[in-house]
N, C-alpha and C positions, 0 to 999 in steps of 0.2 A: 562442387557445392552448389544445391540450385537458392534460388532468389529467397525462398521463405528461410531458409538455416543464414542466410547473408544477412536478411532484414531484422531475425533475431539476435543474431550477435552484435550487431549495433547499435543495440540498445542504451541510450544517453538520456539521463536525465536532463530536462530543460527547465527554464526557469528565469528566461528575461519572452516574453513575446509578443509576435505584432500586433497590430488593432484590425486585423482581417477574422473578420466574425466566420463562426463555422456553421455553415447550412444545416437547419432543423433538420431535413431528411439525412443527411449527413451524419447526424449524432444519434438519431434515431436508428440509421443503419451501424455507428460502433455498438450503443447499446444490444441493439438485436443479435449481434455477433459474438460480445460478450455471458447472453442467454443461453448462449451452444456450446460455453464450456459445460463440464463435467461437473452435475450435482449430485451428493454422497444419496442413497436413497430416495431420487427424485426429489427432492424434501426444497428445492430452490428457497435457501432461505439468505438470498438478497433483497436489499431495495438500496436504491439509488435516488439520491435525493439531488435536485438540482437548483443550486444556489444562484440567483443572478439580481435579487434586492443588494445595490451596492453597501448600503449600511448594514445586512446581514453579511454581505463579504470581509466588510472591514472589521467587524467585529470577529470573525471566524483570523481574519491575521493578527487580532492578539490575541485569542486564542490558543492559535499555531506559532507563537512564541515572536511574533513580528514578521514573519515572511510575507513579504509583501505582495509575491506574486500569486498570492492564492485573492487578491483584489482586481491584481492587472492581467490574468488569463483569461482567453475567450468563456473557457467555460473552468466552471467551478462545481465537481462533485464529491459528493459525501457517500462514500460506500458504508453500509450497513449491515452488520448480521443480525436478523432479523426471524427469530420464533413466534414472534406475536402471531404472522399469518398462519403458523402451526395450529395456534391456539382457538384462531377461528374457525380455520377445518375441524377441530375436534368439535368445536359448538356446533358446527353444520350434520356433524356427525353422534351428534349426543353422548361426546366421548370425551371423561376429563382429561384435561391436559397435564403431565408427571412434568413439573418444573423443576430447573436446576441441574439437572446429570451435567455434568461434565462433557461428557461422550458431546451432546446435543450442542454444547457450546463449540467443540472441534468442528463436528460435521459445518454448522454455521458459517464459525468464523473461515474455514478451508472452502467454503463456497463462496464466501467473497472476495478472496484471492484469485480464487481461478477464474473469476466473471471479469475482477478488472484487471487480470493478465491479457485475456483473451479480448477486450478493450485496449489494449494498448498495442497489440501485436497490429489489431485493425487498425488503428489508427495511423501506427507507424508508418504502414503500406501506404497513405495515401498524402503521407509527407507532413503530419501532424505531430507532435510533441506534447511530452507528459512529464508531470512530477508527481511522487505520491506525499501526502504529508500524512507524516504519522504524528506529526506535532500536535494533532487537534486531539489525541488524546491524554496532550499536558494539562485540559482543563474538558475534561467527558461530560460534568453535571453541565459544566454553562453549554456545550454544543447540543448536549440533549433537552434542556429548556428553550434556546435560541430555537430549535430545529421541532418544538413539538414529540420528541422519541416517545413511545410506551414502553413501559415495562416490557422485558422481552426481545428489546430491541438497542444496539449499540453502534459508535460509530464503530470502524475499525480504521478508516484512514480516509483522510481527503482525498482529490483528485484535481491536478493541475491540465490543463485540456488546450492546446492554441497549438497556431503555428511560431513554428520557431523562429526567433531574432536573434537567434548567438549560432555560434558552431563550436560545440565543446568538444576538448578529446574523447577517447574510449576511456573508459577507468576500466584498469585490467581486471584481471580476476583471479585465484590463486589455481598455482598447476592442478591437473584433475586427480594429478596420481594424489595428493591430498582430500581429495572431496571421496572418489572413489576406491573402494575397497573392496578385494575378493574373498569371498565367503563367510571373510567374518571381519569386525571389526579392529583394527590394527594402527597401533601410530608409529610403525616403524619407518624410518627416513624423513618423517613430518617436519621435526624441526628445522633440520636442513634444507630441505624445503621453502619451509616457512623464510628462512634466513633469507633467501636465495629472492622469497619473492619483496622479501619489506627493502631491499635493494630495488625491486622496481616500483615498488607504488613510492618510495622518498622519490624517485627522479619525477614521478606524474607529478608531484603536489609541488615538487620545485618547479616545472613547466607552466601546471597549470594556475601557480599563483608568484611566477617572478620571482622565487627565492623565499617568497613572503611565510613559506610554511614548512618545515620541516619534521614531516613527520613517516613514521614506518607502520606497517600493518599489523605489525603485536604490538605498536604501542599503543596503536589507537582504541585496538579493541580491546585491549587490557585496560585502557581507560573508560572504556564501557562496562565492560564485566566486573569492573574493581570498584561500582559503586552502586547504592541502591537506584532502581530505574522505576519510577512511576512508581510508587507505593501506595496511591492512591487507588490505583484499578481494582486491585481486590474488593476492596468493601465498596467501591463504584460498581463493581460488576455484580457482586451479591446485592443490592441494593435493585437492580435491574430486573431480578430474578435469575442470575447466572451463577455456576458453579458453585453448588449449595451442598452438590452429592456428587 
């Protein structure tokens, strides 16, 4: 296995760290690195917003449901999918811009996943720690007023950016023969599987909270899927000019 499939796979969320600031060229070179992932149609439609007014930080943690470390990280970003600059190009190009496809919304929001993937794998390498907060879209109008957004434009998830001050376990993952499937789609043996694995994620959460938590992998995510999740986004995001058609 060489260094880069090593540094992927141990990938940990962080979320206590230290007060060692990260050098501008520093995050200027994660940024530039995260610009080399893969955009659908060239279409790069990120922006990256960088938060460091503490009073816009502490508001962005109620926001984000009180997580406090989106105050106390070196660095604080707001990933964006972002059509507006589409919409410019078309004015540059005396060409109107067709708002709302759906399609436009994927290609988007899938280009700011893989820019702050590819931000994190960088960072990783250079002994730096991340957390993503998707909490900041428990309250989208107030981070898009707080934050200036136009029309066209959304968050799609924070970004927690420091060197790290804890040392957390791996959180496993489920076997591959679950994820992956040959030729066509199939859930045979899954369950069993599945059983086999919410045996290991109860032993992680008894580890990594002292007994404090007991809980298994269908139940947690049955308890995700078993209830409405943000119902607000739709008519926040149509409001935006997003998925209209």
């Amino acid at each position: 296995m060489n260094e880069v499939i090593k540094l992927l796979k141990s990938h940990r969320s962080i979320r206590k760290f230290g007060d060692q600031p990260i050098a501008p060229e520093i995050l200027d070179e994660l940024l530039t690195a995260g610009q080399a992932a893969a955009t659908s149609s060239f279409i790069e439609a990120s922006t990256v917003i960088r938060v460091c007014n503490p009073e816009t930080r502490q508001k962005l943690v109620e926001y984000s449901g009180g997580q406090h470390y989106v105050a106390s990280a070196a660095e604080f970003l707001v990933f964006c999918a972002d059509l507006s600059r589409a919409g410019m190009c078309c004015d540059m190009q005396n060409v109107e811009q067709e708002k709302g496809f759906t399609e436009h919304f994927i290609i988007a929001t899938v280009d700011v996943a893989l820019m702050a993937q590819n931000v994190t794998i960088a960072a990783e390498s250079l002994g730096l720690g991340i957390c993503y907060i998707g909490g900041l879209r428990n309250n989208p109008q107030g981070v898009s007023e707080l934050l200036d957004l136009p029309d066209q434009v959304y968050p799609v998830f924070g970004y927690c950016l420091g060197y790290p001050d804890q040392d957390v376990d791996l959180r496993p993952r489920l076997p591959l023969a679950v994820v992956l499937k040959q030729e066509r789609y199939n859930t045979k043996g899954d369950q069993d599987a599945i059983t086999g694995y919410d045996k290991i994620v109860e032993q992680y959460y008894e580890k990594r909270l002292g007994g404090g938590k007991s809980m298994t992998w269908s139940k947690q995510v049955a308890g995700l899927a078993g209830k409405e999740a943000r119902p607000h986004m739709l008519p926040y995001l149509q409001s935006k000019g997003f998925l209209k058609r």
